[in-house]
PDBQT receptor file of N, H, CA, C and O in Angstrom, charges set to zero:
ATOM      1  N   UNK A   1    -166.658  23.991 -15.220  1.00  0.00    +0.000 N 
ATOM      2  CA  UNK A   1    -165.517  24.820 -14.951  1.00  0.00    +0.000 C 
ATOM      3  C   UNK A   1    -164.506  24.648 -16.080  1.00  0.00    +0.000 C 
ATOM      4  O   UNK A   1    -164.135  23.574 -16.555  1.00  0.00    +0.000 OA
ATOM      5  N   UNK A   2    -164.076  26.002 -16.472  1.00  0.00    +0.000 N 
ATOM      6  H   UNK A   2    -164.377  26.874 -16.086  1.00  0.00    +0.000 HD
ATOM      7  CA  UNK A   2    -162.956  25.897 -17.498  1.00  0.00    +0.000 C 
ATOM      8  C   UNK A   2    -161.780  25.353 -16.764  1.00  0.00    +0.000 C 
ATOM      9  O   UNK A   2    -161.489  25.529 -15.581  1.00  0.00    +0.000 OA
ATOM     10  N   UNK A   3    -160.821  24.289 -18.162  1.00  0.00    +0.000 N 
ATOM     11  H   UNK A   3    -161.058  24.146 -19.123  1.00  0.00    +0.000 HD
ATOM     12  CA  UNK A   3    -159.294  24.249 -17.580  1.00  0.00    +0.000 C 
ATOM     13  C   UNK A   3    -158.398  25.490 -18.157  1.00  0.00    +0.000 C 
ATOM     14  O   UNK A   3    -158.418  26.108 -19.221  1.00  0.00    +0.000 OA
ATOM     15  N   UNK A   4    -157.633  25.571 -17.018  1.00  0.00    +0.000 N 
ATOM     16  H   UNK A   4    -157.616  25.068 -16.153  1.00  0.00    +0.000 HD
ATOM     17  CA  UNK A   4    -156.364  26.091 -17.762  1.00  0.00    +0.000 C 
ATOM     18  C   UNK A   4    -155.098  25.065 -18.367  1.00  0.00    +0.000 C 
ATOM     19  O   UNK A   4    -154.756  23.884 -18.312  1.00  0.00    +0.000 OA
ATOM     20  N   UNK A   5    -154.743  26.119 -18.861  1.00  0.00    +0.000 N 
ATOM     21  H   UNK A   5    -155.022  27.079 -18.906  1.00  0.00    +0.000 HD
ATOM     22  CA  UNK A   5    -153.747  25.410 -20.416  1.00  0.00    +0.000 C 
ATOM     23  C   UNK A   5    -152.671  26.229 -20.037  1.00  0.00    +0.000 C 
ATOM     24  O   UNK A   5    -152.662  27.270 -20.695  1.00  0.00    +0.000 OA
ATOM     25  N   UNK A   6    -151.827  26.149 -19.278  1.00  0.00    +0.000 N 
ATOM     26  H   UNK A   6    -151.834  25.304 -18.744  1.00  0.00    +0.000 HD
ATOM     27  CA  UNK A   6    -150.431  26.548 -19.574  1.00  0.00    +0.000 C 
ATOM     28  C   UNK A   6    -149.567  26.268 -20.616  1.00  0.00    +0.000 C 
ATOM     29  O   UNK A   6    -149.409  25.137 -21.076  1.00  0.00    +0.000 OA
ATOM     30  N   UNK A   7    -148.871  27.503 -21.092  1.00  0.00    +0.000 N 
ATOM     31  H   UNK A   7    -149.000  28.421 -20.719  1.00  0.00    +0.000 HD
ATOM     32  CA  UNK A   7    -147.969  27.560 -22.577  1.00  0.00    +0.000 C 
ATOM     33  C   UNK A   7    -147.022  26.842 -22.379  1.00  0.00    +0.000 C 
ATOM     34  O   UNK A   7    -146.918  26.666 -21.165  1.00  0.00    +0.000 OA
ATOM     35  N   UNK A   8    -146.031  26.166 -23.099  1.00  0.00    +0.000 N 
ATOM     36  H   UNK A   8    -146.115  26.310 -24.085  1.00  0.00    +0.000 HD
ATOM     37  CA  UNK A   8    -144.740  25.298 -22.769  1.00  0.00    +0.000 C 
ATOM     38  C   UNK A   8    -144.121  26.485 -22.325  1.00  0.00    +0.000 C 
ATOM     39  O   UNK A   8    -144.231  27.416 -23.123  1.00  0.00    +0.000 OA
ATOM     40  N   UNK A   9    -143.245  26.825 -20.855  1.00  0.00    +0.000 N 
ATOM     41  H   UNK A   9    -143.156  26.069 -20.207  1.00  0.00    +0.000 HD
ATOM     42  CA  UNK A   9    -142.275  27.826 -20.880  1.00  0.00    +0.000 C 
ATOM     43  C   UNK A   9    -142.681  28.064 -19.870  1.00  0.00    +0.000 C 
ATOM     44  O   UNK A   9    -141.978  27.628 -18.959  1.00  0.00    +0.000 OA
ATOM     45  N   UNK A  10    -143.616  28.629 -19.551  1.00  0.00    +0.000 N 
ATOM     46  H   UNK A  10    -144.188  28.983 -20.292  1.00  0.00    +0.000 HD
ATOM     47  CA  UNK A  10    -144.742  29.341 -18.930  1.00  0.00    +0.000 C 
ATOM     48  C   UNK A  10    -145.345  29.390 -17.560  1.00  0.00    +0.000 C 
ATOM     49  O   UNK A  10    -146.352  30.024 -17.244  1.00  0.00    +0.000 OA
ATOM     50  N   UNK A  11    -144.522  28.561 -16.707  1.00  0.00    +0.000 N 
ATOM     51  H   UNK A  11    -143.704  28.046 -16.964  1.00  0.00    +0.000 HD
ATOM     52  CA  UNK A  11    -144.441  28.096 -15.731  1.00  0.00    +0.000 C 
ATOM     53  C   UNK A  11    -143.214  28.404 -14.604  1.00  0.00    +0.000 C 
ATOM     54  O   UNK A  11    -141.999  28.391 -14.801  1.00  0.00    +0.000 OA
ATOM     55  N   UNK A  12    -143.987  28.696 -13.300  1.00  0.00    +0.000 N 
ATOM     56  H   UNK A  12    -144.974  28.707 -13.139  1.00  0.00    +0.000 HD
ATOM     57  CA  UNK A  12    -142.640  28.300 -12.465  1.00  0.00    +0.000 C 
ATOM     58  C   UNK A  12    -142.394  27.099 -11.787  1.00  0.00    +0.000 C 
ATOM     59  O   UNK A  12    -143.156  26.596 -10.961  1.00  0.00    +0.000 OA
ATOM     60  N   UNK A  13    -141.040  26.534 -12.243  1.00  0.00    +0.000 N 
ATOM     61  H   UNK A  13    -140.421  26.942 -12.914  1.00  0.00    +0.000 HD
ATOM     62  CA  UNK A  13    -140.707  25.176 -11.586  1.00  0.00    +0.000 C 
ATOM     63  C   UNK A  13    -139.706  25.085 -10.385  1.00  0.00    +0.000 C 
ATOM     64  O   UNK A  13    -138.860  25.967 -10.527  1.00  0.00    +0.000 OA
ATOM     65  N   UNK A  14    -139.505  24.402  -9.341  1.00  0.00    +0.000 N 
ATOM     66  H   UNK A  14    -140.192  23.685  -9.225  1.00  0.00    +0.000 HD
ATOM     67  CA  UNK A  14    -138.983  24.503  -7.860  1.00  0.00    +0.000 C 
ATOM     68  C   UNK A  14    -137.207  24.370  -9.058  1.00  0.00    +0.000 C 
ATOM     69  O   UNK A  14    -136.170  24.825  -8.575  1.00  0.00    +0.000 OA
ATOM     70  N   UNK A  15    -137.191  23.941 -10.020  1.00  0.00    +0.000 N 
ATOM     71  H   UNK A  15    -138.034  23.571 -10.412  1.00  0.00    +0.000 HD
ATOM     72  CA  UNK A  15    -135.407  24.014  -9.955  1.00  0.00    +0.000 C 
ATOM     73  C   UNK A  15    -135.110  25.130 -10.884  1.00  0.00    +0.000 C 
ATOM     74  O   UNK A  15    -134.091  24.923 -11.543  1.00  0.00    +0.000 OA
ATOM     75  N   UNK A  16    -135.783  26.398 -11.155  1.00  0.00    +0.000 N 
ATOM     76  H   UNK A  16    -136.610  26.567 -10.619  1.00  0.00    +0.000 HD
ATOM     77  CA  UNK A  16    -135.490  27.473 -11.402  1.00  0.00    +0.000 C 
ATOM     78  C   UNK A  16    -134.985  28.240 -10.487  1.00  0.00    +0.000 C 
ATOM     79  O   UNK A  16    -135.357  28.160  -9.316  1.00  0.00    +0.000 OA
ATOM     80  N   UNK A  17    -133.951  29.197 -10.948  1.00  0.00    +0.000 N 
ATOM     81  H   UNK A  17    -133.649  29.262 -11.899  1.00  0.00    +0.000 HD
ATOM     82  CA  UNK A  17    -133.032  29.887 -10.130  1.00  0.00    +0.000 C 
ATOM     83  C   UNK A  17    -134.217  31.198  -9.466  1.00  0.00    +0.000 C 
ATOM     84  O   UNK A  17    -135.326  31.157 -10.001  1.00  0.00    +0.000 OA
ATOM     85  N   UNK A  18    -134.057  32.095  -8.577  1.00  0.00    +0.000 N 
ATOM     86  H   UNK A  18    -133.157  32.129  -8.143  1.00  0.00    +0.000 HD
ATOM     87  CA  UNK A  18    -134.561  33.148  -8.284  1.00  0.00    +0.000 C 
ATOM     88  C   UNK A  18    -134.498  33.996  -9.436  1.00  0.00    +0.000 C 
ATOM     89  O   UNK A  18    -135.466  34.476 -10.025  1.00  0.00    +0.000 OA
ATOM     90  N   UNK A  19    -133.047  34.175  -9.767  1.00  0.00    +0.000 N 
ATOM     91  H   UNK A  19    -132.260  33.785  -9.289  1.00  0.00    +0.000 HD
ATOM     92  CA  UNK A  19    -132.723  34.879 -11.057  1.00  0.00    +0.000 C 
ATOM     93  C   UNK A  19    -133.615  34.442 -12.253  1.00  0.00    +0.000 C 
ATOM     94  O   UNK A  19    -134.015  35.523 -12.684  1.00  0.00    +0.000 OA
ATOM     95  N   UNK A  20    -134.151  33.466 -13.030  1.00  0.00    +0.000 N 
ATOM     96  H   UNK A  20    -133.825  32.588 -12.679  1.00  0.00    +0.000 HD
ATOM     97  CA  UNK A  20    -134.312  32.866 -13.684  1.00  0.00    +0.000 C 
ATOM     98  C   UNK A  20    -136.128  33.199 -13.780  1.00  0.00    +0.000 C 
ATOM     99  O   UNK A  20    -136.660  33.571 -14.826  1.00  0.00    +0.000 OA
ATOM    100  N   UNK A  21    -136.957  32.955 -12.353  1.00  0.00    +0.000 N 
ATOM    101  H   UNK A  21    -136.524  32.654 -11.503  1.00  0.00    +0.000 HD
ATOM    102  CA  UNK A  21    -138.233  33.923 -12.157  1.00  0.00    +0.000 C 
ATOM    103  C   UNK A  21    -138.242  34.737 -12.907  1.00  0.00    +0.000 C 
ATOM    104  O   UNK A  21    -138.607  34.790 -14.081  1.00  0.00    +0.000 OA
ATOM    105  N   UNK A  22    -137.422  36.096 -11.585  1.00  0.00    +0.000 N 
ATOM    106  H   UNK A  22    -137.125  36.052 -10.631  1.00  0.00    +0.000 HD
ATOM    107  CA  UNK A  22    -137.151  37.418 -11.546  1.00  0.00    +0.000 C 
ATOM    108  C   UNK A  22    -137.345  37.667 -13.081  1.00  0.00    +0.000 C 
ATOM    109  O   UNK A  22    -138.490  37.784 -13.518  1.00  0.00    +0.000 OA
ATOM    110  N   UNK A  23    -136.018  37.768 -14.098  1.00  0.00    +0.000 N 
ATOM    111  H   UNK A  23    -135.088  37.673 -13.743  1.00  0.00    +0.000 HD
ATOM    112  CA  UNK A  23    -135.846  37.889 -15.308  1.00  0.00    +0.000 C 
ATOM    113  C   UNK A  23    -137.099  37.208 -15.882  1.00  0.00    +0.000 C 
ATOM    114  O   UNK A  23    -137.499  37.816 -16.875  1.00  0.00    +0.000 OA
ATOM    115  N   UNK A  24    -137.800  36.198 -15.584  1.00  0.00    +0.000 N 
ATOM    116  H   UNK A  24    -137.476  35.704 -14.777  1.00  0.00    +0.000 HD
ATOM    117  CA  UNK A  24    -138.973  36.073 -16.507  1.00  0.00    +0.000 C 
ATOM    118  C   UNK A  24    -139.936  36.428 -16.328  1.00  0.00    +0.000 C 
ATOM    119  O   UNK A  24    -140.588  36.521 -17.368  1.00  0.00    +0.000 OA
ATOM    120  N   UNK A  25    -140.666  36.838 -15.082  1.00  0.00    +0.000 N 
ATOM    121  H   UNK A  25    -140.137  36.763 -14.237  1.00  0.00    +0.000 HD
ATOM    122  CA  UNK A  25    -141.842  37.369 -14.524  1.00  0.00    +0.000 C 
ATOM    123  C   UNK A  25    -141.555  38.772 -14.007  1.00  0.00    +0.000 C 
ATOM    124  O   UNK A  25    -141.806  38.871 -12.806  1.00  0.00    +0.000 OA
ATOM    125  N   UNK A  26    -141.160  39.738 -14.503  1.00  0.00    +0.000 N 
ATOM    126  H   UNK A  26    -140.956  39.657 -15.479  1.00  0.00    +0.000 HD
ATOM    127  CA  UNK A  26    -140.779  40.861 -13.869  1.00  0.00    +0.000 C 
ATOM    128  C   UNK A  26    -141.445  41.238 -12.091  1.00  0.00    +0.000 C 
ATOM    129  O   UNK A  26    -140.827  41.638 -11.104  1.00  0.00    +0.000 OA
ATOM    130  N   UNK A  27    -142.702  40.952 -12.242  1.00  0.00    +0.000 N 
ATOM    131  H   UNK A  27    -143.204  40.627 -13.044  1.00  0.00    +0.000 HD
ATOM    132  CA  UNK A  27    -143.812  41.303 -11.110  1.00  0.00    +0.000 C 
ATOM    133  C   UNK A  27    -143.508  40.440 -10.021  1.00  0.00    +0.000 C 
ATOM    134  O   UNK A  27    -144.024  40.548  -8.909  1.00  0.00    +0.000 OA
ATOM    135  N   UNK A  28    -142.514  39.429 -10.405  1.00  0.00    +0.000 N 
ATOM    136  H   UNK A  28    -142.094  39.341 -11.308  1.00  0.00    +0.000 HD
ATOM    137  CA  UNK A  28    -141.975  38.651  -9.052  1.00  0.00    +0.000 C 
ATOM    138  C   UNK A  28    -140.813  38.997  -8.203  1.00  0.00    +0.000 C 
ATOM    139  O   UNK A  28    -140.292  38.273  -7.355  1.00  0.00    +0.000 OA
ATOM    140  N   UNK A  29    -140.486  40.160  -8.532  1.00  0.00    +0.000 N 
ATOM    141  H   UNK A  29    -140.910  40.748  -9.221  1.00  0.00    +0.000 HD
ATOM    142  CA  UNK A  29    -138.912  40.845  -7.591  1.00  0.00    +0.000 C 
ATOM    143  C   UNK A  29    -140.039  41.134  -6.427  1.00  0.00    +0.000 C 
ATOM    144  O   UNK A  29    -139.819  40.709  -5.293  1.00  0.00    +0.000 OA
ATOM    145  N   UNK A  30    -141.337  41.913  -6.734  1.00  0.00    +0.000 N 
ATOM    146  H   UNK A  30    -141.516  42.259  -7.655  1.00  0.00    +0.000 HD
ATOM    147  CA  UNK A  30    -141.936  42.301  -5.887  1.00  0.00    +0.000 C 
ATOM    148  C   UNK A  30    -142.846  41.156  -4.778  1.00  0.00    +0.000 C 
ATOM    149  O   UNK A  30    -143.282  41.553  -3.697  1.00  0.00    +0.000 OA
ATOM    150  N   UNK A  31    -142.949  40.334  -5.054  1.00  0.00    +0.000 N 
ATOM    151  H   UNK A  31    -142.596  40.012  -5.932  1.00  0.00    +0.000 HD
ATOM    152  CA  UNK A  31    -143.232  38.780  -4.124  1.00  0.00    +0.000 C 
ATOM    153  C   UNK A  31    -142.047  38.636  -3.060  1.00  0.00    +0.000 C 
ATOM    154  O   UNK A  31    -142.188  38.775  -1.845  1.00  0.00    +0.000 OA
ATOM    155  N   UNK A  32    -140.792  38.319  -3.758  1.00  0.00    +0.000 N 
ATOM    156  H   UNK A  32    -140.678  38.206  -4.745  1.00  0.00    +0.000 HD
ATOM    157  CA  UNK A  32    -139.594  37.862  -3.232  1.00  0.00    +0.000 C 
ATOM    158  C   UNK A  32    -139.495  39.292  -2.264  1.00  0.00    +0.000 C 
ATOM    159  O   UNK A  32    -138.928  39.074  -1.193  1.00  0.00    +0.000 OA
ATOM    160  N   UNK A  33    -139.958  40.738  -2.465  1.00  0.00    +0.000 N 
ATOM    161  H   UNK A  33    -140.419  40.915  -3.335  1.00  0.00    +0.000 HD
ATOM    162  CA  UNK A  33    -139.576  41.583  -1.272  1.00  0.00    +0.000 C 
ATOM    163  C   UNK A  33    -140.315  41.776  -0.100  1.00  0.00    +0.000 C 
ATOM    164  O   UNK A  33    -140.008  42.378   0.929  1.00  0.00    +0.000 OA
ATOM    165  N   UNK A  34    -141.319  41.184  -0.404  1.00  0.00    +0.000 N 
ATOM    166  H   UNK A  34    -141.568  40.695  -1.240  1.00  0.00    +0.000 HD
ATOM    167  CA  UNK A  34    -142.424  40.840   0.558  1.00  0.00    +0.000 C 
ATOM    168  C   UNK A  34    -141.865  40.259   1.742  1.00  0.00    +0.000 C 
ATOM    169  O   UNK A  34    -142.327  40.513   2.854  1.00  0.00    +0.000 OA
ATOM    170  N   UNK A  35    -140.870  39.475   1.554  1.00  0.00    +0.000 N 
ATOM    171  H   UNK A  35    -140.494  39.269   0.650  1.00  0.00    +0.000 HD
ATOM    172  CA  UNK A  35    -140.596  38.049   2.152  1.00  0.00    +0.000 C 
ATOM    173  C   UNK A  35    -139.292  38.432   2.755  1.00  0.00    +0.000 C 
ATOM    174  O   UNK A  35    -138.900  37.788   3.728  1.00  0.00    +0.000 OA
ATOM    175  N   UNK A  36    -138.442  39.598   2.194  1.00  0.00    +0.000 N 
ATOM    176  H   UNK A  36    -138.760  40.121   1.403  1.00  0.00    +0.000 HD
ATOM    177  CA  UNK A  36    -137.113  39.289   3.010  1.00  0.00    +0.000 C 
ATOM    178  C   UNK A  36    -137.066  40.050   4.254  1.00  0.00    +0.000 C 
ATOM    179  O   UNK A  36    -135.923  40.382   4.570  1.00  0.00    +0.000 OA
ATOM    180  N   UNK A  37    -138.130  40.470   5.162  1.00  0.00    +0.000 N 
ATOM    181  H   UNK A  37    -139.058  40.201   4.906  1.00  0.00    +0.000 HD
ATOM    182  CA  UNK A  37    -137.851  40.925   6.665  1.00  0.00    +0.000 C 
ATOM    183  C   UNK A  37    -137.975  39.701   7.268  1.00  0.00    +0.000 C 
ATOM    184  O   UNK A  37    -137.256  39.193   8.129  1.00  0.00    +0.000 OA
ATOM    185  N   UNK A  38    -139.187  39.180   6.606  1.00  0.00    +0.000 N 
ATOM    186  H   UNK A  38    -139.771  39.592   5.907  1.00  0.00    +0.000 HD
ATOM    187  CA  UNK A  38    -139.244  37.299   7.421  1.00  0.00    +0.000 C 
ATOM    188  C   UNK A  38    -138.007  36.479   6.801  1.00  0.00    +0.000 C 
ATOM    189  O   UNK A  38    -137.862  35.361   7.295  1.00  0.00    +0.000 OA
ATOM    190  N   UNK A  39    -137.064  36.860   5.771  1.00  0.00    +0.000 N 
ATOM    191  H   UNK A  39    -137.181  37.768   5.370  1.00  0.00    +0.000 HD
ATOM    192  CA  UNK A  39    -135.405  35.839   5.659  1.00  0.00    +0.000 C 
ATOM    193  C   UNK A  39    -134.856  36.669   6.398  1.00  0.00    +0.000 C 
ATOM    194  O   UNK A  39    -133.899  36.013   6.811  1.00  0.00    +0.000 OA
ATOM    195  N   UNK A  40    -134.778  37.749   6.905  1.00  0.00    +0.000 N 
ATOM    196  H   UNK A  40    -135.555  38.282   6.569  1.00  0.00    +0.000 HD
ATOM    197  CA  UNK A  40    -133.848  38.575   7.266  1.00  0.00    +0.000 C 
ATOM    198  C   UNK A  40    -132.265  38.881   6.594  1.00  0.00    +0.000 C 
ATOM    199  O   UNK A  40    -131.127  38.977   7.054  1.00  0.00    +0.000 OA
ATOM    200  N   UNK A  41    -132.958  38.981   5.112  1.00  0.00    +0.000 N 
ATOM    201  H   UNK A  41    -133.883  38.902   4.738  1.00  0.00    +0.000 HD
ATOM    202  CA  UNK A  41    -131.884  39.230   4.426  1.00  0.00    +0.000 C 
ATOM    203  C   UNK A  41    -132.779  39.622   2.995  1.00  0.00    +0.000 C 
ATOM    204  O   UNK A  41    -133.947  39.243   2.908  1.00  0.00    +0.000 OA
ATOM    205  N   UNK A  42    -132.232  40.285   2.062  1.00  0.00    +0.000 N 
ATOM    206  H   UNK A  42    -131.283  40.592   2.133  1.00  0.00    +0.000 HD
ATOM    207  CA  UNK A  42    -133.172  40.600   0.228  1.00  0.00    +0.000 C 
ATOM    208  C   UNK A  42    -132.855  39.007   0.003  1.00  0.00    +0.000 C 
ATOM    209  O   UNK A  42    -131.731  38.609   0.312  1.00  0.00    +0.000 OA
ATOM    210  N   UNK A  43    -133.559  38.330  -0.385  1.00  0.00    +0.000 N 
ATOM    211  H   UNK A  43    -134.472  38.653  -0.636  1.00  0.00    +0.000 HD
ATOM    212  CA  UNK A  43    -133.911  37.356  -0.895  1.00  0.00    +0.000 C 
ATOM    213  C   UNK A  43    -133.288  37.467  -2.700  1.00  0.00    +0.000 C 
ATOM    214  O   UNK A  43    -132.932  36.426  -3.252  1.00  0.00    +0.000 OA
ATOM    215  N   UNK A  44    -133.243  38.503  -3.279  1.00  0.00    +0.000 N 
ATOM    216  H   UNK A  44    -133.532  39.349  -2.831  1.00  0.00    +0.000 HD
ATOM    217  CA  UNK A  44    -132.430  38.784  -4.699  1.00  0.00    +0.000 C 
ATOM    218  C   UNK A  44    -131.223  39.222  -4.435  1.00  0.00    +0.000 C 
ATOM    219  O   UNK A  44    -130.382  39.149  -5.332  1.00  0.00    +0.000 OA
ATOM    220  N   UNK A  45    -130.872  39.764  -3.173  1.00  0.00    +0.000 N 
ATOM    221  H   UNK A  45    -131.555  39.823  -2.445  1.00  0.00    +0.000 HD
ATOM    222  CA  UNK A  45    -129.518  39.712  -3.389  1.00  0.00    +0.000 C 
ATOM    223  C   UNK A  45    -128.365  39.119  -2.775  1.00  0.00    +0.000 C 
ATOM    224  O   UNK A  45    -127.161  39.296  -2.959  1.00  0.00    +0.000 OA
ATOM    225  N   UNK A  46    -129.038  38.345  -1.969  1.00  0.00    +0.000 N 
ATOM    226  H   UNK A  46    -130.016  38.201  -1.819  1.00  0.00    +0.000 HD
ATOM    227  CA  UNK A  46    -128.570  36.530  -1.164  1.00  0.00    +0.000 C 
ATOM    228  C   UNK A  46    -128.888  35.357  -1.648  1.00  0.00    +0.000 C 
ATOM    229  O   UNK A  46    -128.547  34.337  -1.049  1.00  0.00    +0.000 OA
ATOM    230  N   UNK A  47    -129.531  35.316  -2.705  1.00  0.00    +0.000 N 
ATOM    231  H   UNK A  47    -129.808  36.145  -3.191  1.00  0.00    +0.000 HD
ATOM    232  CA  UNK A  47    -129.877  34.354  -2.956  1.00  0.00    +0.000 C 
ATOM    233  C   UNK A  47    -130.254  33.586  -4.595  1.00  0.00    +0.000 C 
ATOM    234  O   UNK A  47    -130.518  32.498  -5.107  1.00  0.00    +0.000 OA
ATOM    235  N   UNK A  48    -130.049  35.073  -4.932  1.00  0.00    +0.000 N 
ATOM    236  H   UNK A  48    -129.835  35.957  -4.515  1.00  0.00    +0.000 HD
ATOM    237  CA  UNK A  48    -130.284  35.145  -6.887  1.00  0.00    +0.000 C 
ATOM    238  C   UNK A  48    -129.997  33.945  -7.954  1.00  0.00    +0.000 C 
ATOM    239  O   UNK A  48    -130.492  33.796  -9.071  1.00  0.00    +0.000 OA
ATOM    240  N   UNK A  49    -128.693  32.835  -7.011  1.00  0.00    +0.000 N 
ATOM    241  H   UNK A  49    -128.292  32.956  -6.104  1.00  0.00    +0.000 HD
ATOM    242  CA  UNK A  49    -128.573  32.279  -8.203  1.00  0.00    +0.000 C 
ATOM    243  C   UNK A  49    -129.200  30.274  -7.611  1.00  0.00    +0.000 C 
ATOM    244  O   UNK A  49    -128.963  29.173  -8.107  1.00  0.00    +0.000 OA
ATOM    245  N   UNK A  50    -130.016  30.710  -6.391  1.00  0.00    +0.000 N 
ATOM    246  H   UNK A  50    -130.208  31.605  -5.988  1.00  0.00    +0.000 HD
ATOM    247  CA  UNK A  50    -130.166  29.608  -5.808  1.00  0.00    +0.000 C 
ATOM    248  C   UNK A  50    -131.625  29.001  -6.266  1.00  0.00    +0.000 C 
ATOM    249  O   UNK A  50    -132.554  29.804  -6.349  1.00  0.00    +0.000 OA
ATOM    250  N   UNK A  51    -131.835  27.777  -6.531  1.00  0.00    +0.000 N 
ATOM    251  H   UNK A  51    -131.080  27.124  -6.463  1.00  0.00    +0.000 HD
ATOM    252  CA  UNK A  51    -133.242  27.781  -7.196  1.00  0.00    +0.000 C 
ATOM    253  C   UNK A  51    -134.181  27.760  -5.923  1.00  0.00    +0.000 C 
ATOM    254  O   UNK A  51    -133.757  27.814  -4.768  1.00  0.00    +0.000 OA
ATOM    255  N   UNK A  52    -135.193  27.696  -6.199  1.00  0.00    +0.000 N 
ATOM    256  H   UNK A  52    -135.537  27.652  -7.137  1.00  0.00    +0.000 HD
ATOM    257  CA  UNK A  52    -136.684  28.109  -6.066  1.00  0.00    +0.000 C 
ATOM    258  C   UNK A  52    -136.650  26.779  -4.380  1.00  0.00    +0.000 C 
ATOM    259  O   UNK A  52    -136.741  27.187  -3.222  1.00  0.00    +0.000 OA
ATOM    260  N   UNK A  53    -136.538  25.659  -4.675  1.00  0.00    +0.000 N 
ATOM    261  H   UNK A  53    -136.464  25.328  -5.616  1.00  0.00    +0.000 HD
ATOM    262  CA  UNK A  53    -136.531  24.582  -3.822  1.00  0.00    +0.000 C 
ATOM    263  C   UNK A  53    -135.180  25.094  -3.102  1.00  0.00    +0.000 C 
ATOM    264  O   UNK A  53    -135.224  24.286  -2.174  1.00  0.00    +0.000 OA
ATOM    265  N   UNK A  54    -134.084  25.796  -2.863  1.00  0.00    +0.000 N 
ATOM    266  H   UNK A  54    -134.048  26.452  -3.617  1.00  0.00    +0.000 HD
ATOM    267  CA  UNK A  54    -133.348  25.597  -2.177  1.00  0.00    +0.000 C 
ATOM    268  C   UNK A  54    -133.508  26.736  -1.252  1.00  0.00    +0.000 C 
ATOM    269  O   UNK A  54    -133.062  26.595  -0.114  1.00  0.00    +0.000 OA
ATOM    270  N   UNK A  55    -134.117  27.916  -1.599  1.00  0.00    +0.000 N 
ATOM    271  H   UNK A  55    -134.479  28.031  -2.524  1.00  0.00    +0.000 HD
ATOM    272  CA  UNK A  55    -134.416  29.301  -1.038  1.00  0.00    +0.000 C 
ATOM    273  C   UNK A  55    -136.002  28.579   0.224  1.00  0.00    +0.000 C 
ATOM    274  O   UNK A  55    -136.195  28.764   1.425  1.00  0.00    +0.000 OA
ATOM    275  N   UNK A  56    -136.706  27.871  -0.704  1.00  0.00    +0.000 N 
ATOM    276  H   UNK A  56    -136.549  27.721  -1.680  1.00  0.00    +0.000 HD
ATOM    277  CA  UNK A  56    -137.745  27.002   0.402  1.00  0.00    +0.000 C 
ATOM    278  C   UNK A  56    -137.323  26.395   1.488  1.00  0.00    +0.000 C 
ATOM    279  O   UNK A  56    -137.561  26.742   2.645  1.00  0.00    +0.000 OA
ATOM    280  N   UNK A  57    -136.729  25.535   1.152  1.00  0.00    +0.000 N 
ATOM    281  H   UNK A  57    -136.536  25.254   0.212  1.00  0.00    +0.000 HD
ATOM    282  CA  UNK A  57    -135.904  25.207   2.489  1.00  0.00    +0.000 C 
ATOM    283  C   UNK A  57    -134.842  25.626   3.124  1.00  0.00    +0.000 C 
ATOM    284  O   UNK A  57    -134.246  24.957   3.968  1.00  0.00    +0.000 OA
ATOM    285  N   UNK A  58    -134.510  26.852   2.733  1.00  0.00    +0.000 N 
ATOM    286  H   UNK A  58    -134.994  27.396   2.048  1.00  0.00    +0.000 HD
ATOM    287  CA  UNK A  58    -133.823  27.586   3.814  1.00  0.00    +0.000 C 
ATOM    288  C   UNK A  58    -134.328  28.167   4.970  1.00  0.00    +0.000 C 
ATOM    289  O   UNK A  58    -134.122  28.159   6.183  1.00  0.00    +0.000 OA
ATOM    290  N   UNK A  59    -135.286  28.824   3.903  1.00  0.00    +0.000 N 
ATOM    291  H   UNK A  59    -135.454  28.830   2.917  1.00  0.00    +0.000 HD
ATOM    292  CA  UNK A  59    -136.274  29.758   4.679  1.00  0.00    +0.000 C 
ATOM    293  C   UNK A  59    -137.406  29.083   5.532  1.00  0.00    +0.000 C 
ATOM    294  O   UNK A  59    -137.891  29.651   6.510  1.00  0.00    +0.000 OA
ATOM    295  N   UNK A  60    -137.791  27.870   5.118  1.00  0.00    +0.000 N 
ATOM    296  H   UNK A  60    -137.396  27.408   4.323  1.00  0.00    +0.000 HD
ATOM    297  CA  UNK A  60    -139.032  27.053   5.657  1.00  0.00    +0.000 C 
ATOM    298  C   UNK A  60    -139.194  27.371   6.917  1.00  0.00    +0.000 C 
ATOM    299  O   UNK A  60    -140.365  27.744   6.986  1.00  0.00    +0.000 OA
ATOM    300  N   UNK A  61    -138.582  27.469   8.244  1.00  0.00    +0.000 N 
ATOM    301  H   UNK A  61    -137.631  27.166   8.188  1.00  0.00    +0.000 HD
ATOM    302  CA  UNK A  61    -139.036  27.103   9.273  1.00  0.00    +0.000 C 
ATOM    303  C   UNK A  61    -138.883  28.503   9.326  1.00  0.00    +0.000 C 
ATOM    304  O   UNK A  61    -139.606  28.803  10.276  1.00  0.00    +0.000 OA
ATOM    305  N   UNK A  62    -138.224  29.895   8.748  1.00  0.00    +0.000 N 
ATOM    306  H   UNK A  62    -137.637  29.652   7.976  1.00  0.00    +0.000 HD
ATOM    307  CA  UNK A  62    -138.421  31.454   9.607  1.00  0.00    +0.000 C 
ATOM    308  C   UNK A  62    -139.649  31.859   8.995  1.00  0.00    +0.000 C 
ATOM    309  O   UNK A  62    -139.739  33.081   9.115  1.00  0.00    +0.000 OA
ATOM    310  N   UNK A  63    -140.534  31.431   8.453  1.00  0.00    +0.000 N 
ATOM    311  H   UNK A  63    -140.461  30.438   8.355  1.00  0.00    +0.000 HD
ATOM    312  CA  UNK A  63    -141.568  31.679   7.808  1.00  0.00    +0.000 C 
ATOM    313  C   UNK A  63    -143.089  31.325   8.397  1.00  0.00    +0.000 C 
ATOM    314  O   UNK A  63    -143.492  30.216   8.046  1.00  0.00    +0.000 OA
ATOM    315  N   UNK A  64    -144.166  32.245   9.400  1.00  0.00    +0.000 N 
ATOM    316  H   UNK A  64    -143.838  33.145   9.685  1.00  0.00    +0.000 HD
ATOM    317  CA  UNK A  64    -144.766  32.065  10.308  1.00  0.00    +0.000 C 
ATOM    318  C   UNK A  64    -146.225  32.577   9.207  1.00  0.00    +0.000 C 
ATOM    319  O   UNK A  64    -147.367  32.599   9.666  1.00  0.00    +0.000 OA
TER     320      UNK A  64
C-alpha cells in the first residue's frame, strides 16, 4: 500500500478557525452546510472565527 505525503500547509488542524478552512479549501463551506440544521444555526455565520475544536465541542452532543 502506498503512503500519503501531505504538503507542509496542507492540512486541516483542530486550532484552525472555520474561516481559515473555508478560505483555504473552498469545497468546505459546502461540508459545514451539511451540518447546520443539526447546529441549528449556519455554522459560517455563527461561528466563522471559532476554530475547528471549539465548533466540535459545541456541537458534539446535537450531532446524532
Amino acid at each position: 500500500m502506498g503512503k500519503t505525503v501531505l504538503k507542509e500547509g496542507r492540512c486541516i488542524r483542530p486550532e484552525m478557525t472555520v474561516l481559515d478552512v473555508v478560505s483555504r479549501y473552498r469545497k468546505t463551506e459546502e461540508v459545514f452546510k451539511q451540518y447546520d440544521k443539526q447546529a441549528g444555526e449556519c455554522i459560517c455565520c455563527h461561528a466563522l472565527f471559532k476554530t475547528l475544536q471549539d465548533v466540535a465541542k459545541k456541537f458534539r452532543y446535537g450531532f446524532h
